[in-house]
PDBQT receptor file of N, H, CA, C and O in Angstrom, charges set to zero:
ATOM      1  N   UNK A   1    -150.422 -10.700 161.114  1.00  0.00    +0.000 N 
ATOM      2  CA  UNK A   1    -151.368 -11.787 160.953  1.00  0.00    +0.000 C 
ATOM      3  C   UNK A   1    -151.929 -11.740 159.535  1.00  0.00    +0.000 C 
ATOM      4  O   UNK A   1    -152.305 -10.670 159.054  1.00  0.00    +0.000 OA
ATOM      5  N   UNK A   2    -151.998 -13.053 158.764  1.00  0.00    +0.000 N 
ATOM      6  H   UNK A   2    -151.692 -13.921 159.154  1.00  0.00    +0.000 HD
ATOM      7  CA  UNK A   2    -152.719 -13.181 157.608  1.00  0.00    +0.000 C 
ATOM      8  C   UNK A   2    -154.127 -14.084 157.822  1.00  0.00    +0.000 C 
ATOM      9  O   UNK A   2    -154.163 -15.246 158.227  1.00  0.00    +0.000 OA
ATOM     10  N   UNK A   3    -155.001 -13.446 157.533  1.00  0.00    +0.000 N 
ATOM     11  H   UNK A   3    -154.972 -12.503 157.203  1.00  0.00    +0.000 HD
ATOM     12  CA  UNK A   3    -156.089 -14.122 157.544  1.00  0.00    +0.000 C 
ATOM     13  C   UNK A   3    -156.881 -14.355 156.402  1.00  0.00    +0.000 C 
ATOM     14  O   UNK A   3    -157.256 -13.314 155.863  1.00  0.00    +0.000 OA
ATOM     15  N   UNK A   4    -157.355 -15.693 155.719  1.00  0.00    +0.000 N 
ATOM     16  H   UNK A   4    -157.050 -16.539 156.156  1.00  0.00    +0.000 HD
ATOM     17  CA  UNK A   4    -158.245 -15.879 154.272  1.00  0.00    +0.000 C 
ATOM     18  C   UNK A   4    -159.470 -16.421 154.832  1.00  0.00    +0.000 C 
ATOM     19  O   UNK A   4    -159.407 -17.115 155.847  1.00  0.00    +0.000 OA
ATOM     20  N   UNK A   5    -160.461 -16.197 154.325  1.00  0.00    +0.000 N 
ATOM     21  H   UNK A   5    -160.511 -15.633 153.501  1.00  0.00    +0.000 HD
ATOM     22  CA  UNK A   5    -161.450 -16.864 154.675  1.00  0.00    +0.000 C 
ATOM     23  C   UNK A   5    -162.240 -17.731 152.911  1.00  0.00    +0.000 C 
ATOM     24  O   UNK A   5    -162.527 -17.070 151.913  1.00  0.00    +0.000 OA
ATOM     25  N   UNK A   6    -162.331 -18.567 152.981  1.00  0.00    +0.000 N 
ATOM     26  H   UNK A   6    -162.098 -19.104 153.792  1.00  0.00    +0.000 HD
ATOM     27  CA  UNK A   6    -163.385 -19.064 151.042  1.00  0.00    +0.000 C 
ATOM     28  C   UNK A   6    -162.534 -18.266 149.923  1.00  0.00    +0.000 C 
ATOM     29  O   UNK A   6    -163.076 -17.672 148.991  1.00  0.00    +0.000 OA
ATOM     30  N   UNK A   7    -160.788 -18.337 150.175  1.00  0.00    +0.000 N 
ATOM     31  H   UNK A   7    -160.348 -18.820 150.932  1.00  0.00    +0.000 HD
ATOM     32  CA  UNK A   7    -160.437 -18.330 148.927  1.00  0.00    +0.000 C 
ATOM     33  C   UNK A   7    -160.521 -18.993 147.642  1.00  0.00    +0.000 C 
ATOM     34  O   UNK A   7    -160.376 -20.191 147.400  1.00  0.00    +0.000 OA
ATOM     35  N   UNK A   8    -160.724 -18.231 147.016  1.00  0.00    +0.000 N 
ATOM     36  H   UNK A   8    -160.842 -17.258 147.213  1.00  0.00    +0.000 HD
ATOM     37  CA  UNK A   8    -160.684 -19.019 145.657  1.00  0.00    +0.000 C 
ATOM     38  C   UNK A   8    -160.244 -18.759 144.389  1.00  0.00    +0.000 C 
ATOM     39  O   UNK A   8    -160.144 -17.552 144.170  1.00  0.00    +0.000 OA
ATOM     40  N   UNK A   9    -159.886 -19.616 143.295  1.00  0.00    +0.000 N 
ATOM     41  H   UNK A   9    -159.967 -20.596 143.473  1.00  0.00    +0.000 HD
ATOM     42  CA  UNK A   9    -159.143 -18.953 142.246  1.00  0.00    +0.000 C 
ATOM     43  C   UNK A   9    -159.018 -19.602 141.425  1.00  0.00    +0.000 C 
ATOM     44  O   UNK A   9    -158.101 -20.422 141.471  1.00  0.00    +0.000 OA
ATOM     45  N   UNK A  10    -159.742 -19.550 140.475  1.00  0.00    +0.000 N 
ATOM     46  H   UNK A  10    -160.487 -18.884 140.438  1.00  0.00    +0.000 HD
ATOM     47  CA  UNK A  10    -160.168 -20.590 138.713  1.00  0.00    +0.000 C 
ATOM     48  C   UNK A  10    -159.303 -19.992 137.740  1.00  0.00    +0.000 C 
ATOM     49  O   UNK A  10    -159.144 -18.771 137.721  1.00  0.00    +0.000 OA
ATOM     50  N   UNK A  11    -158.776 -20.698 136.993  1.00  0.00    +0.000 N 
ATOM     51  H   UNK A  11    -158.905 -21.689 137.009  1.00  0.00    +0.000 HD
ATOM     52  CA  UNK A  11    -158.224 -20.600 135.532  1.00  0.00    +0.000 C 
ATOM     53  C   UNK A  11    -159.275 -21.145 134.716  1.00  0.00    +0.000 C 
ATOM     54  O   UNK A  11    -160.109 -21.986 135.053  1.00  0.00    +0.000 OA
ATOM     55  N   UNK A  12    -159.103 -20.404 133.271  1.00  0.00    +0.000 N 
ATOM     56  H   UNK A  12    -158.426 -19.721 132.997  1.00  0.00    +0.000 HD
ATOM     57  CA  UNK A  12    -159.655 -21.252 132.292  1.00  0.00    +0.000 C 
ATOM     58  C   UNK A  12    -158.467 -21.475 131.497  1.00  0.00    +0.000 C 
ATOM     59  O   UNK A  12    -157.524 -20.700 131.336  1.00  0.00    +0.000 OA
ATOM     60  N   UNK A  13    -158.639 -22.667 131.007  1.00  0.00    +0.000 N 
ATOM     61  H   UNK A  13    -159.405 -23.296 131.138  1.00  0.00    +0.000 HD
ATOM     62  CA  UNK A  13    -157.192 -23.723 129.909  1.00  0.00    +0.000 C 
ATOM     63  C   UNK A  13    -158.079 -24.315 129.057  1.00  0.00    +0.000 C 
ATOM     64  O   UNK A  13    -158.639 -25.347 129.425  1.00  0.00    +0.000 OA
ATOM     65  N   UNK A  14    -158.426 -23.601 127.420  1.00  0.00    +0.000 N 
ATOM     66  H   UNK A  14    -157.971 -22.762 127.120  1.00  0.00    +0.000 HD
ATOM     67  CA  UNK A  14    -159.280 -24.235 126.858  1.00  0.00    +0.000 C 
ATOM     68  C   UNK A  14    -160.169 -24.106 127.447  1.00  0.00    +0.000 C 
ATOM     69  O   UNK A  14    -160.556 -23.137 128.100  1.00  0.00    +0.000 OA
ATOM     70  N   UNK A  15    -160.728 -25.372 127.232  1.00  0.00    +0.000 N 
ATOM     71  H   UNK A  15    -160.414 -26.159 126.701  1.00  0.00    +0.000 HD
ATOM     72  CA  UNK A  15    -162.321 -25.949 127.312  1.00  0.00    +0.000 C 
ATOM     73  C   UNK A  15    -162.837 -25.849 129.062  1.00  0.00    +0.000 C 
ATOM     74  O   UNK A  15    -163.933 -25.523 129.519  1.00  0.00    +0.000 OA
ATOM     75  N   UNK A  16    -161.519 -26.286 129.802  1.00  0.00    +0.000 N 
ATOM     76  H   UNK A  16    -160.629 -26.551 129.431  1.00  0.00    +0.000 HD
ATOM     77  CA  UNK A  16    -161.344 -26.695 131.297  1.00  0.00    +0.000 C 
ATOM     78  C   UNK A  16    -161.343 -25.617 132.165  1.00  0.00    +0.000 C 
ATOM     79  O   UNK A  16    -160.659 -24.610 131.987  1.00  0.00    +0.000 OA
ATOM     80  N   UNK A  17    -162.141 -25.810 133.163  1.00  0.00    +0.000 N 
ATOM     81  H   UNK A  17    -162.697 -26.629 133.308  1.00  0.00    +0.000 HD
ATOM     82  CA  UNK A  17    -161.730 -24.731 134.304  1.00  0.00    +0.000 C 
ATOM     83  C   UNK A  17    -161.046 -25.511 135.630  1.00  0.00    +0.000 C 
ATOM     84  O   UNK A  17    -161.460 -26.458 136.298  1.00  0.00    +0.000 OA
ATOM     85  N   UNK A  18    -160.109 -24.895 135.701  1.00  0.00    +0.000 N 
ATOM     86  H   UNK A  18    -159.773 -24.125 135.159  1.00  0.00    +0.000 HD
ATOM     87  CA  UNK A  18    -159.054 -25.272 136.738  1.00  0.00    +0.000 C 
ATOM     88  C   UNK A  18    -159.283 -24.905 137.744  1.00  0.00    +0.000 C 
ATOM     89  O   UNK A  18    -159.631 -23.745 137.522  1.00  0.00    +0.000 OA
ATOM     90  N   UNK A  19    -159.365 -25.106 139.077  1.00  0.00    +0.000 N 
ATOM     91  H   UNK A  19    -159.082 -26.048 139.257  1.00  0.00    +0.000 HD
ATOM     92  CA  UNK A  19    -159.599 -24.756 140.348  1.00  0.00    +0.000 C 
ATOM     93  C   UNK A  19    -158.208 -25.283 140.863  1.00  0.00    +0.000 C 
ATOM     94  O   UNK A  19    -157.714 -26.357 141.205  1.00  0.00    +0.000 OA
ATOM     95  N   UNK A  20    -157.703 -23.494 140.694  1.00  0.00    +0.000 N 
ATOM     96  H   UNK A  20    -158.104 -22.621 140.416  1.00  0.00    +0.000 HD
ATOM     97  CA  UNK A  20    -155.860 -23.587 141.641  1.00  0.00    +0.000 C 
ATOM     98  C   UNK A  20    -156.435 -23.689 143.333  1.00  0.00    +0.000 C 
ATOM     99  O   UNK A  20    -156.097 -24.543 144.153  1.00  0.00    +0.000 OA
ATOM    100  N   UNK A  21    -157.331 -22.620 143.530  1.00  0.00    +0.000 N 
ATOM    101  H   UNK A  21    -157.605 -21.926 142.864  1.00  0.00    +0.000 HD
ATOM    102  CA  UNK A  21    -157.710 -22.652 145.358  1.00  0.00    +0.000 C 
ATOM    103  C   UNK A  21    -159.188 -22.244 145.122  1.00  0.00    +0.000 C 
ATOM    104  O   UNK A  21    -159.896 -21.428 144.533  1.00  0.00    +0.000 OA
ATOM    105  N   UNK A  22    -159.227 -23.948 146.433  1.00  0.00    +0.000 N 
ATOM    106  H   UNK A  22    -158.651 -24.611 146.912  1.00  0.00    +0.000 HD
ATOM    107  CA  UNK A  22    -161.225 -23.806 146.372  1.00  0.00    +0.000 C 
ATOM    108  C   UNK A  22    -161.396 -24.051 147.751  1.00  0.00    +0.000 C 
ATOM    109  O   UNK A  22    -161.102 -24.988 148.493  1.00  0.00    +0.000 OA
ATOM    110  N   UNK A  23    -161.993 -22.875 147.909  1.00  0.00    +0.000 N 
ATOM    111  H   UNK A  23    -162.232 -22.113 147.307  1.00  0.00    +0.000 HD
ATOM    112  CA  UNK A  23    -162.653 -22.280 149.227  1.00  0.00    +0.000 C 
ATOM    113  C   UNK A  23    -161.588 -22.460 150.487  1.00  0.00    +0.000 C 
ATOM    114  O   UNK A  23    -161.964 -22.875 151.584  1.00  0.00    +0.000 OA
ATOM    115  N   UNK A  24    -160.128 -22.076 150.178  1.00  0.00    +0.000 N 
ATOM    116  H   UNK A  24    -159.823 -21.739 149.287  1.00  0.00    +0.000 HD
ATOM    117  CA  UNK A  24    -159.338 -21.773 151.046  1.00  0.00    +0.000 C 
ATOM    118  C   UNK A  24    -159.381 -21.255 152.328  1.00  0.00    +0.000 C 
ATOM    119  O   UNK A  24    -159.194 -20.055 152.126  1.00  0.00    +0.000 OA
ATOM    120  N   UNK A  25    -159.525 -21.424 153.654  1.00  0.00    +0.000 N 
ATOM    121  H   UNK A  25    -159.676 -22.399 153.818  1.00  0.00    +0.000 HD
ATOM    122  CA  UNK A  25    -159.164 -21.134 154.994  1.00  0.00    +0.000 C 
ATOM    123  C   UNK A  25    -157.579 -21.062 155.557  1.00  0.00    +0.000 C 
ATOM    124  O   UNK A  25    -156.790 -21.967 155.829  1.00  0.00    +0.000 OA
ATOM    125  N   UNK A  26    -157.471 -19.832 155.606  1.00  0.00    +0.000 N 
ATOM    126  H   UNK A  26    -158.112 -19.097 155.385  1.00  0.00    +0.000 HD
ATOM    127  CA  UNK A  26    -155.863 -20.438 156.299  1.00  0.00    +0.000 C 
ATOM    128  C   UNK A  26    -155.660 -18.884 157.108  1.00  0.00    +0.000 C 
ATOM    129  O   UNK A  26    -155.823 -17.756 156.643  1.00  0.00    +0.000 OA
ATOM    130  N   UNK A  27    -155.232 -19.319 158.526  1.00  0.00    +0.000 N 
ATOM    131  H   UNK A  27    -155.099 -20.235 158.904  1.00  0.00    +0.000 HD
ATOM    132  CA  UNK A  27    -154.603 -17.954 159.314  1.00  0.00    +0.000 C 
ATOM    133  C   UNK A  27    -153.384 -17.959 159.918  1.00  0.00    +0.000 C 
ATOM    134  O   UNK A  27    -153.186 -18.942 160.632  1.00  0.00    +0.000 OA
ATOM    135  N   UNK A  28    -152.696 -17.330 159.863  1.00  0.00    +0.000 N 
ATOM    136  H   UNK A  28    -152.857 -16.532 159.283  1.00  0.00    +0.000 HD
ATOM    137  CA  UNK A  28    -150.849 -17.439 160.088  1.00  0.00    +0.000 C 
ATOM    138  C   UNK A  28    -150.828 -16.173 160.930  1.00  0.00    +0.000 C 
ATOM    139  O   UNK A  28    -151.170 -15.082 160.473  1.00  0.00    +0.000 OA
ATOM    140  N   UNK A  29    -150.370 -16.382 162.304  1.00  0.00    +0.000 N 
ATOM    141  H   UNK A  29    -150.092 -17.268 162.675  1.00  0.00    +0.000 HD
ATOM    142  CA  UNK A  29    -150.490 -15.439 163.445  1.00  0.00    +0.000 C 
ATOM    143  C   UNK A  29    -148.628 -15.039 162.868  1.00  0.00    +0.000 C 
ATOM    144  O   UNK A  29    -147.714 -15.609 162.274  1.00  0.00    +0.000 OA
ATOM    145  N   UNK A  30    -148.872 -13.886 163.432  1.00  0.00    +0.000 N 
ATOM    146  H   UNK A  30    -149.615 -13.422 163.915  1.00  0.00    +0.000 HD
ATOM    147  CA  UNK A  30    -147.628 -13.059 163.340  1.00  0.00    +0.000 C 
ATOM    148  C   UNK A  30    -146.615 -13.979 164.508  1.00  0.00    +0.000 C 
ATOM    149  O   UNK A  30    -146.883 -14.395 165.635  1.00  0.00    +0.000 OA
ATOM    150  N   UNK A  31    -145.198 -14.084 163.568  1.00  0.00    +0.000 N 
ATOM    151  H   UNK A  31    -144.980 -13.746 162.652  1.00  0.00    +0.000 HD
ATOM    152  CA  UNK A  31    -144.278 -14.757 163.742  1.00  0.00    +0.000 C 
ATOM    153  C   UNK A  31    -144.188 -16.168 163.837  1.00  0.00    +0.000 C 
ATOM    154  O   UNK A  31    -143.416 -16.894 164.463  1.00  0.00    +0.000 OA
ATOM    155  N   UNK A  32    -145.348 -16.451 162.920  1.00  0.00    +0.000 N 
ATOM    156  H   UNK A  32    -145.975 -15.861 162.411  1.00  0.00    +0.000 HD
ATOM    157  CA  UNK A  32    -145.264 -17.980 162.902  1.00  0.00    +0.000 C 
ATOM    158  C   UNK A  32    -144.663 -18.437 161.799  1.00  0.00    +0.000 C 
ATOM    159  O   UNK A  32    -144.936 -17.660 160.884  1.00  0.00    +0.000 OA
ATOM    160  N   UNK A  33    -143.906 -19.404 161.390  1.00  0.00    +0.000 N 
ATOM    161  H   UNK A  33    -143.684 -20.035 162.133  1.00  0.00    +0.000 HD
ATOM    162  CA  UNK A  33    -143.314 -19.742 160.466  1.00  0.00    +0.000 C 
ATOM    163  C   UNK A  33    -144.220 -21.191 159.751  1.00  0.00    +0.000 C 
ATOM    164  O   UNK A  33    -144.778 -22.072 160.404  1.00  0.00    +0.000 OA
ATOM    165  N   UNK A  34    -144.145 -21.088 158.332  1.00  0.00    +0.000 N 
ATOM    166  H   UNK A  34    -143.692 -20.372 157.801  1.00  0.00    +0.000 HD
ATOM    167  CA  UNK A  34    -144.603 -22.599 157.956  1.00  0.00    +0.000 C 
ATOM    168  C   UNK A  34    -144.271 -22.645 156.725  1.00  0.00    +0.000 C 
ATOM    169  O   UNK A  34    -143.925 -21.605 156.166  1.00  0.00    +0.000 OA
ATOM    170  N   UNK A  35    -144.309 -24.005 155.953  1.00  0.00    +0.000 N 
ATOM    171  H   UNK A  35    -144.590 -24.851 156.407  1.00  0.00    +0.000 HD
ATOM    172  CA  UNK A  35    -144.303 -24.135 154.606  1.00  0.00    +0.000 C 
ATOM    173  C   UNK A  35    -145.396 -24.311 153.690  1.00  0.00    +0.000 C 
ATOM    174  O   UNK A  35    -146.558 -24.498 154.051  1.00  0.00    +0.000 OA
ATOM    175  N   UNK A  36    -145.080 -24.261 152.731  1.00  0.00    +0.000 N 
ATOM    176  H   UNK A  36    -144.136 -24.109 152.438  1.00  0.00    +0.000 HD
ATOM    177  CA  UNK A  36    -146.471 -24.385 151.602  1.00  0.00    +0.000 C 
ATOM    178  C   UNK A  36    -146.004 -25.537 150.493  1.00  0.00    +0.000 C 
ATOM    179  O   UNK A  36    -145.367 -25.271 149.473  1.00  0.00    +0.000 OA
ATOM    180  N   UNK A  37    -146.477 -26.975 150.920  1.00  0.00    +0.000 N 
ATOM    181  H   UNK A  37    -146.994 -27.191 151.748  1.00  0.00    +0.000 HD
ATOM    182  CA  UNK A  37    -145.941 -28.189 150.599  1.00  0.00    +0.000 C 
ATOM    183  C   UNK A  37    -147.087 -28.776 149.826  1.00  0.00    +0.000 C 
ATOM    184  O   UNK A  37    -148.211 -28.773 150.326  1.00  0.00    +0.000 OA
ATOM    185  N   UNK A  38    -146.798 -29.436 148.266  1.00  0.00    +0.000 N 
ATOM    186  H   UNK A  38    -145.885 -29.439 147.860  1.00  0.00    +0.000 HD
ATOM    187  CA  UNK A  38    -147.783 -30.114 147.802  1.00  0.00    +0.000 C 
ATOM    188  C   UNK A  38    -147.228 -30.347 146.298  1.00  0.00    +0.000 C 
ATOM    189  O   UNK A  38    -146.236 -29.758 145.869  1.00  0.00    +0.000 OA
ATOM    190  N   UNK A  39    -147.970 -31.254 145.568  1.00  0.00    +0.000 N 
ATOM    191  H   UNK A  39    -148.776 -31.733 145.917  1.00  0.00    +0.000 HD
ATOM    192  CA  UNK A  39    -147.628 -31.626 144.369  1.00  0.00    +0.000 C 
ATOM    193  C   UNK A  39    -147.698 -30.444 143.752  1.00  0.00    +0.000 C 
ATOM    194  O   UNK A  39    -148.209 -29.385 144.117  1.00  0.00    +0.000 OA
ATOM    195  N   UNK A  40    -146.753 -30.934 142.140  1.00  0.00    +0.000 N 
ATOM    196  H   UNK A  40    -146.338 -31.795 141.845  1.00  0.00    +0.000 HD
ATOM    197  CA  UNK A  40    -147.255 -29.744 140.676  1.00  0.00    +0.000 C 
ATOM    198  C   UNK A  40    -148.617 -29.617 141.049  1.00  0.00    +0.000 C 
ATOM    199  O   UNK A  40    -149.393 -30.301 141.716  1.00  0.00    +0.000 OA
ATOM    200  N   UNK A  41    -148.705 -28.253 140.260  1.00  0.00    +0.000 N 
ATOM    201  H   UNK A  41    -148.075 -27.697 139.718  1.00  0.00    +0.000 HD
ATOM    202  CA  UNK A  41    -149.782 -28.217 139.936  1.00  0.00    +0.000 C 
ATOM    203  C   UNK A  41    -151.118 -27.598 141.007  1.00  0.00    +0.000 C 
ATOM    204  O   UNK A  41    -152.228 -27.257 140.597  1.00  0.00    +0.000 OA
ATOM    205  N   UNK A  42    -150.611 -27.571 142.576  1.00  0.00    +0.000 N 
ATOM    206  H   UNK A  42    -149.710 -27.848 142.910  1.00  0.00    +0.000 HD
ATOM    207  CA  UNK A  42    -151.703 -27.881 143.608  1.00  0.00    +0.000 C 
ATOM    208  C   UNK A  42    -151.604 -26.434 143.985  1.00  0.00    +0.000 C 
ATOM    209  O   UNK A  42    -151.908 -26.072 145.121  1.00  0.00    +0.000 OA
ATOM    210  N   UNK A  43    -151.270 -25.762 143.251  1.00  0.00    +0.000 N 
ATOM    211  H   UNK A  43    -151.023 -26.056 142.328  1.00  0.00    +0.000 HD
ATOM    212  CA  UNK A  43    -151.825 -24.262 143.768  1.00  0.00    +0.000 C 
ATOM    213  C   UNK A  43    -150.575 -23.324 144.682  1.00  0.00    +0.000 C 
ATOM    214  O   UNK A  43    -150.542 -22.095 144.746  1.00  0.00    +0.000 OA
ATOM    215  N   UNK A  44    -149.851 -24.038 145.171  1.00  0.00    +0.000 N 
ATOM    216  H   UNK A  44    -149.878 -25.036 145.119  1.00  0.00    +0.000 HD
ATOM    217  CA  UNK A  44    -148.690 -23.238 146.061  1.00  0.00    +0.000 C 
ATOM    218  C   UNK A  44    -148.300 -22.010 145.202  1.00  0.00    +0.000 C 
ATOM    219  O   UNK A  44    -148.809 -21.002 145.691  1.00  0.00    +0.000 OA
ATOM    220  N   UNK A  45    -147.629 -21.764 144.174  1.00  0.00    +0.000 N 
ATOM    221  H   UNK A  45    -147.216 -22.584 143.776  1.00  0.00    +0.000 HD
ATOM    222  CA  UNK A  45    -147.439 -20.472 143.741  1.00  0.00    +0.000 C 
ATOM    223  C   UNK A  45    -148.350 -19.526 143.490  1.00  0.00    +0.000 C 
ATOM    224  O   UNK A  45    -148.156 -18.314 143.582  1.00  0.00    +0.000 OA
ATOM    225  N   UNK A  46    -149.764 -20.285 143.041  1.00  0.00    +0.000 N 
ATOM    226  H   UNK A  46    -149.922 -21.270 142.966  1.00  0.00    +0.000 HD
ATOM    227  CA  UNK A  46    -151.216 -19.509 143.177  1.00  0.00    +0.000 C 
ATOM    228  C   UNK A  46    -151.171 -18.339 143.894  1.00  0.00    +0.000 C 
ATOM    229  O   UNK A  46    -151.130 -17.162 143.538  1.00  0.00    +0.000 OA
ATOM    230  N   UNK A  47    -151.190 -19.065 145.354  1.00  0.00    +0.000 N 
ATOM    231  H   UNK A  47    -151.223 -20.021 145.644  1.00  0.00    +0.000 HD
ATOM    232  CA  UNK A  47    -151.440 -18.735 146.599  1.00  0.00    +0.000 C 
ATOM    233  C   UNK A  47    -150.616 -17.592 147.156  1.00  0.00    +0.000 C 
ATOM    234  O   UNK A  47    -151.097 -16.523 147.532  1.00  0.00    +0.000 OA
ATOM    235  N   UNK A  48    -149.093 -17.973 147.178  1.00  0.00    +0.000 N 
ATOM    236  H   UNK A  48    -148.703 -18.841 146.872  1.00  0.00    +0.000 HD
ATOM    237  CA  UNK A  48    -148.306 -16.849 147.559  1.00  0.00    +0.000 C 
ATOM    238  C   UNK A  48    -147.923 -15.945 146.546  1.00  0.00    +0.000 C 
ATOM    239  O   UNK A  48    -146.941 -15.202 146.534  1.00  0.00    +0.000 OA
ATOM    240  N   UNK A  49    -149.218 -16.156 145.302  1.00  0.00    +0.000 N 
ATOM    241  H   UNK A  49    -150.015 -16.760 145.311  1.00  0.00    +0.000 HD
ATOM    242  CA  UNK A  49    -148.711 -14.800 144.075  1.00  0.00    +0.000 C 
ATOM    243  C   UNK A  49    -149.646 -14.120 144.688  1.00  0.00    +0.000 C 
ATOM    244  O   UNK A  49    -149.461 -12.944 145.000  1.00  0.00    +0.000 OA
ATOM    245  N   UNK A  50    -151.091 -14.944 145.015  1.00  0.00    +0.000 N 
ATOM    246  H   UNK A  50    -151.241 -15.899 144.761  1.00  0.00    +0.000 HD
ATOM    247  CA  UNK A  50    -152.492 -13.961 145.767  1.00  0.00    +0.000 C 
ATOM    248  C   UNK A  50    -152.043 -13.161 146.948  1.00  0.00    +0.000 C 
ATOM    249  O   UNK A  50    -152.560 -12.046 147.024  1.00  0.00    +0.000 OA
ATOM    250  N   UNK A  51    -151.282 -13.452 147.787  1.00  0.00    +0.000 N 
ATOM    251  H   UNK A  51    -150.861 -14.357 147.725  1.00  0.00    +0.000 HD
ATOM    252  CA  UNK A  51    -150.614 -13.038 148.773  1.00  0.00    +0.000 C 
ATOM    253  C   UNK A  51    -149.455 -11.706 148.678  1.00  0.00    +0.000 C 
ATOM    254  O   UNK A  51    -149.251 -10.923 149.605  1.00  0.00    +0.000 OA
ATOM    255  N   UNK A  52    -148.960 -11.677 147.707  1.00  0.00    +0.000 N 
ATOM    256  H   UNK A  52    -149.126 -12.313 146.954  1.00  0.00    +0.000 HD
ATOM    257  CA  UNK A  52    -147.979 -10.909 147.276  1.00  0.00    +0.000 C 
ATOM    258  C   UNK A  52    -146.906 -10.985 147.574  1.00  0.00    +0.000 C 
ATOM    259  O   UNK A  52    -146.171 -10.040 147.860  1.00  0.00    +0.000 OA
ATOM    260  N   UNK A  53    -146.502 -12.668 147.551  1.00  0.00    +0.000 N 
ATOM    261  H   UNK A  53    -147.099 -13.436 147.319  1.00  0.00    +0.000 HD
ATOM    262  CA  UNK A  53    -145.112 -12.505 148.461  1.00  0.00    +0.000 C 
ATOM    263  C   UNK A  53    -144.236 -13.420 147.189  1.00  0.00    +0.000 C 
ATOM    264  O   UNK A  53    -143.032 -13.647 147.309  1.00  0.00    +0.000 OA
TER     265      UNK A  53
């Protein structure tokens, strides 16, 4: 089981602060399968770099 509770995770670019994941919830019970679907840019590699996978 993976469980997140108010993930979160800012870049700074320049001047800008980027919000890759804001205040993330997500729980994935053991042997569940899913995808991680969304535009450039929307954080998916963020997420499963925070994850370590």
């Amino acid at each position: 089981m993976i469980e997140l509770q108010q993930l979160c995770r800012n870049f700074q670019v320049g001047d800008q602060s980027v919000h890759a994941l804001d205040h993330l919830d997500l729980v994935i019970d053991q042997g569940e399968y899913l995808s991680v679907m969304g535009p450039s840019g929307s954080g998916k590699s963020t997420l499963l770099n925070m994850l370590g996978l």
